[in-house]
C-alpha positions in Angstrom: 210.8 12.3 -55.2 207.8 9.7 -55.7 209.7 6.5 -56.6 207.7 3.1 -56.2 209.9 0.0 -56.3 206.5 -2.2 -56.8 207.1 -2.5 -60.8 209.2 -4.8 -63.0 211.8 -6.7 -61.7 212.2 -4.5 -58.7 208.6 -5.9 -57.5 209.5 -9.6 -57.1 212.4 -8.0 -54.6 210.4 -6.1 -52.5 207.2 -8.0 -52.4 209.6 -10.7 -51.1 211.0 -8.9 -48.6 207.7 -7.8 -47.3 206.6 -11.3 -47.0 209.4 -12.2 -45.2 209.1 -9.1 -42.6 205.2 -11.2 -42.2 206.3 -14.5 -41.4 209.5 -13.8 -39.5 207.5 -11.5 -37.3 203.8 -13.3 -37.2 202.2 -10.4 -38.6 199.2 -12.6 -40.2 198.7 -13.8 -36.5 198.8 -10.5 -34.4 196.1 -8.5 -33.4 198.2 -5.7 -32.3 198.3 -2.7 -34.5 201.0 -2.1 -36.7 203.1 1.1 -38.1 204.2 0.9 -41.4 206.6 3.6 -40.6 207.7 4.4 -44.5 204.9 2.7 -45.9 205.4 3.7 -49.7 203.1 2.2 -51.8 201.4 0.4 -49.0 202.0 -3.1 -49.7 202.3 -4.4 -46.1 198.7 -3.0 -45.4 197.3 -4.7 -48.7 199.2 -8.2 -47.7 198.0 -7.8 -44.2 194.1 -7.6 -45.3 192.5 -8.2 -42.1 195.0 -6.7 -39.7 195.2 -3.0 -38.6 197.9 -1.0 -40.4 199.0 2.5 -40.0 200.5 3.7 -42.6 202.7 7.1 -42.5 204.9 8.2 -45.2 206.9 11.3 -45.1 205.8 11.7 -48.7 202.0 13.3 -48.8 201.6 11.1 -51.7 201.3 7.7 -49.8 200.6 8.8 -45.9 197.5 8.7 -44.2 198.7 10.4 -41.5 200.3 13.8 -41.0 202.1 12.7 -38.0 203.0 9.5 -36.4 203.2 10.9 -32.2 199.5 11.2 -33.0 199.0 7.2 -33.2 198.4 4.6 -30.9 200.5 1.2 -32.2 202.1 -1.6 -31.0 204.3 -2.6 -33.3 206.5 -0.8 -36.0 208.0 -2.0 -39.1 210.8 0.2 -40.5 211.5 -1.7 -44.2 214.0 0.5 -46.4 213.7 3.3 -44.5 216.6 4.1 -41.8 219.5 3.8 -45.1 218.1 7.4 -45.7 218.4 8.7 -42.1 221.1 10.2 -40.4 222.3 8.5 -36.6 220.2 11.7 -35.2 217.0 11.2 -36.9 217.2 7.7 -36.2 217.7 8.0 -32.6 215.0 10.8 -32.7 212.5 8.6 -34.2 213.2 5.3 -32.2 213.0 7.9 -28.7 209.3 9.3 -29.9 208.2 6.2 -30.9 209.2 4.9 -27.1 207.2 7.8 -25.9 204.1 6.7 -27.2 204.4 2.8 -26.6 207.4 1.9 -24.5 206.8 -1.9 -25.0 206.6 -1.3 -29.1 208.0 -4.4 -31.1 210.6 -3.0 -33.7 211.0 -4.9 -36.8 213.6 -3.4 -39.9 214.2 -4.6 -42.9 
């Protein structure tokens, strides 16, 4: 179901809350690269203009990637997305993504 929580009132939220995730975590400041695991409508990658931003989706509407284990990233940012996971996925995704980079900086929203 392609839903995008970037109109009306709902924007002001979520915009919100993605500039929060920046300045808690330094994002305007890093050079690492970052996963916008769940990246929806993208709107970490077009607030972080001059930083590198993966973004993957499960939807093939807003990915660029088909499949995360395929990326090299240092940090991920998980906003909105685990609330539609069960414990299993979860755990599944947090072990793969330690597989890859086993010093990657979480950060959920």
């Amino acid at each position: 179901m392609h839903v995008d929580y970037y109109h009306g009132i709902s924007k002001v939220y979520f915009t919100n809350i993605i500039s929060n995730i920046i300045k808690i975590a330094n994002l305007n400041f890093t050079n690492k690269i970052i996963l916008d695991f769940g990246c929806g409508s993208k709107v970490l990658s077009k607030m972080l203009k001059n930083q590198k931003v993966l973004n993957y989706d499960i939807d093939p509407n807003y990915t660029e990637y088909d499949d995360y284990s395929k990326l090299n990233f240092d940090i991920v940012v998980l906003n909105h997305v685990l609330m539609y996971m069960n414990d299993e996925e979860i755990l599944s995704i947090f072990r793969n993504i330690k597989k890859i980079n086993m010093k990657c900086e979480f950060i959920i929203g």
